[in-house]
N, C-alpha and C positions, 0 to 999 in steps of 0.2 A: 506392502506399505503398512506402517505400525499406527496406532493412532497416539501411544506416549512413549518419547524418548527419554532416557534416566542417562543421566550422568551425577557424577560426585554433587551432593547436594543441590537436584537438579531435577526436576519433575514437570515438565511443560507439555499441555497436550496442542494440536492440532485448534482446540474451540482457544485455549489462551491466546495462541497467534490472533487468531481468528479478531480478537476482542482488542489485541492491542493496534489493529487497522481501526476500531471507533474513536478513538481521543483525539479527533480534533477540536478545536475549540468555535464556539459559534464567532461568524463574524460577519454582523447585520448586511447585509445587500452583496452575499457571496455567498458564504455558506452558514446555515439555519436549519436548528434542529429540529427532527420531529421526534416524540414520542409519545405512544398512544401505551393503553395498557399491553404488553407482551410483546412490542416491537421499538423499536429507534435504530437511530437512522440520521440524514441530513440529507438539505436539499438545499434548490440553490433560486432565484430569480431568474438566473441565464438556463434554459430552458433546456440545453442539450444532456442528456442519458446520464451522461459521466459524472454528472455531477450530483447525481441523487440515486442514493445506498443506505439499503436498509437491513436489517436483522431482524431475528428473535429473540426476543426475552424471556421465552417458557418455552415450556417444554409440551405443554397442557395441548392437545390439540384444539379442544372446543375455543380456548384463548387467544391461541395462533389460528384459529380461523377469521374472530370475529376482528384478529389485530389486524389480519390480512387485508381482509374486506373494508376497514377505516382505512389504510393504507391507499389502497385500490382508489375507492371514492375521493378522494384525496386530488390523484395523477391523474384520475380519468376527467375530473371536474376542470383540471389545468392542461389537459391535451398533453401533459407531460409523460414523458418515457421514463424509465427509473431501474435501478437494479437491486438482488438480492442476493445477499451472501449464506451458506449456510454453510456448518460442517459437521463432525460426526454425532452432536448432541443434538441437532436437529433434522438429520437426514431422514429420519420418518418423518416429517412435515412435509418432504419438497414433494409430492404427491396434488397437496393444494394449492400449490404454484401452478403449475399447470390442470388442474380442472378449472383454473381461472382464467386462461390464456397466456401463461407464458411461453415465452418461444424456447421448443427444445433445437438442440440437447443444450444444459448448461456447461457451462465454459472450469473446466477442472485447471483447481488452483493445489498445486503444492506448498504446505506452510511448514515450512524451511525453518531448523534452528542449527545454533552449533556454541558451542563453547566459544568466550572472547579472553584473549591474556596479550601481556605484553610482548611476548617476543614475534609477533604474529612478522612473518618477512613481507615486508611489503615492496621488494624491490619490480621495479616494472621498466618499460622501454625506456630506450633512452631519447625518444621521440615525444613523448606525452609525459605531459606535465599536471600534476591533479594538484588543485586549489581550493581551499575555503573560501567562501565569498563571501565578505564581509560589506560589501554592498548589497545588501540587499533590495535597491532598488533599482539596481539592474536590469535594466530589463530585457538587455542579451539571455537573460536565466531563465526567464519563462518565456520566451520564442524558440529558446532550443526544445524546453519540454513542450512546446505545443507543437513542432514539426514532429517532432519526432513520436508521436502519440495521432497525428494528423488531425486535431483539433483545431480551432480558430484564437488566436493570439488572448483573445478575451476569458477563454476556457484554461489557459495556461496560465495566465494571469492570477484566475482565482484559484486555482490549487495550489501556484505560488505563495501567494497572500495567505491561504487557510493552514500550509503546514507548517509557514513561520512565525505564527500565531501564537504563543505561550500559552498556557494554564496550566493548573496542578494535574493535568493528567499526562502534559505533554510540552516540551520543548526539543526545537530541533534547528537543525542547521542545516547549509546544503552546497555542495563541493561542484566543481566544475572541473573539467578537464580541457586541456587547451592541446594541439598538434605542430609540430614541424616547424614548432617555433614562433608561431602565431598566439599572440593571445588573445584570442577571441576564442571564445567555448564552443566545443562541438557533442561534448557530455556534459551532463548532470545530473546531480541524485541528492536524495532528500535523507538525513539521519537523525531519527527521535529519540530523543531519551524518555523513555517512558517511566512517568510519577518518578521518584525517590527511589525504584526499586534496583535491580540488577541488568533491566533488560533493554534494551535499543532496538528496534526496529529502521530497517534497511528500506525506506518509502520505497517509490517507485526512479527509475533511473530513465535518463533517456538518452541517444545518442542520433546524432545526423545519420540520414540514409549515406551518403559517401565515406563516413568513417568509421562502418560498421566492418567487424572483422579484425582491427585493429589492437583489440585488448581494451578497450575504453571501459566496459561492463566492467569488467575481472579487475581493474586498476580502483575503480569507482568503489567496487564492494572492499577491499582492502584498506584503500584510505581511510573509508568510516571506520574501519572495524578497529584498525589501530588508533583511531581519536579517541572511540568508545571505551577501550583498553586504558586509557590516558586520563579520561574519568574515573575509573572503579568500576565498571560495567561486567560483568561476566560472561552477559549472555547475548546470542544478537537473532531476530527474528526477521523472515523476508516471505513474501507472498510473491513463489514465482508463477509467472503468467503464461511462460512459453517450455517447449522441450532443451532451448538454447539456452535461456539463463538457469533453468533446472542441471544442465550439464554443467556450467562455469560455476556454480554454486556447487554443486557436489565434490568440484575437481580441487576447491576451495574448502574443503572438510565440514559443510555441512550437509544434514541428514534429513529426511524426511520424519514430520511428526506427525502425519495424516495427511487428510484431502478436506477441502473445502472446496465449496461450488458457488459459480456465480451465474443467475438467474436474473433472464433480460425479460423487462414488458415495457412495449411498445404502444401509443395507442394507435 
């Protein structure tokens, strides 16, 4: 595993990925930033783990300790659970993640790029049908992500809500896929355009436990990847979570641009 992949005008490491997962935008009584000196993050009123992620912003140990420990004080003082991301520019940190109690081993994330152009073939079953949703208050969209994720409708709800969220760091959209002729959604996945620049990011996807196996993943990452192509986009960035979509994603020409880890604390 490399920590920077080059392509033709093209220089993106592992910590980039890593940074274009922070730009969502604040959105009072959902999601709510923190930043303290040498860390930020977001967190949320609804109390569940998933919804509060934080980083480092130095590199300085002595900085990243004392950012840690306002962090800590923080979640411990709200009975909140919380998690941490790091990657290769801060891997000597994650040592005082756990002198602090967090639960090993951390959860290893592949930050995925790949080159985006127009001719990308996106032909798929002829059973599934992939969608933009232009209702966005659907709320078929965030019930699928909250089964499929096994969180509580209200947890789906607000990751719903926080990624369709505009600002200058981020706009995005989010695609459904439908089966067998039914259209009611059994996929979905989230596509950012990040700032003004080249690059999109591939949110998170999610599918029914019965219509997994189906190609829903591998159809879901293509459709973005050809709307992003249809913008000007070049480049497309994804944070795989498992060995399965690490496969559908490789088998899909993109490459590995390091590791990043994610680090749980519980109170």
């Amino acid at each position: 595993m490399i920590d920077t992949l080059e392509r033709p005008a093209l220089r993106v490491s592992a910590d980039d990925i890593l940074e274009s997962h922070f730009t969502l935008a604040a959105r009072p009584g959902a999601i709510e930033p923190i930043v303290v000196d040498g860390a930020a993050g977001w967190t949320s009123p609804n109390p569940h783990p998933v919804l509060s992620l934080m980083r480092w912003t130095t590199i300085d140990p002595g900085t990243a300790s004392l950012a840690l420990d306002a962090v800590l004080a923080r979640f411990r003082d709200a009975g909140q659970g919380f998690d941490w991301m790091t990657g290769p520019k801060t891997a000597h940190l994650v040592p005082l993640l756990y002198e602090r109690g967090f639960i090993a081993p951390p959860l290893d994330v592949a930050a995925m790029i790949r080159c985006v152009s127009p001719d990308i073939d996106i032909s798929m079953p002829k059973d599934l049908r992939v969608w933009k949703v232009e209702d966005l208050q659907d709320d078929r969209i965030s019930r699928v992500m909250a089964r499929g994720f096994d969180v509580s409708g209200e947890v789906g709800a607000i990751f719903h809500e926080a990624y369709l969220t505009s600002s200058p760091l981020q706009t995005s959209d989010v695609y459904a896929v439908s089966a067998d002729g039914d259209d009611a959604p059994v996929g979905v996945g989230y596509l950012s355009y990040i700032g003004d620049g080249p690059s999109v990011l591939l949110r998170v996807s999610s599918t029914l436990d019965e219509y997994r196996g189906r190609g829903i993943y591998k159809a879901l990452v293509l459709r973005r990847l050809a709307d992003a192509a249809k913008q000007g986009r070049t480049q497309a960035f994804v944070h795989a979570y498992s060995d399965g979509s690490q496969r559908v994603l490789s088998g899909l020409g993109f490459e590995s641009a390091g590791s990043l880890q994610l680090h749980r604390w519980r109170p």
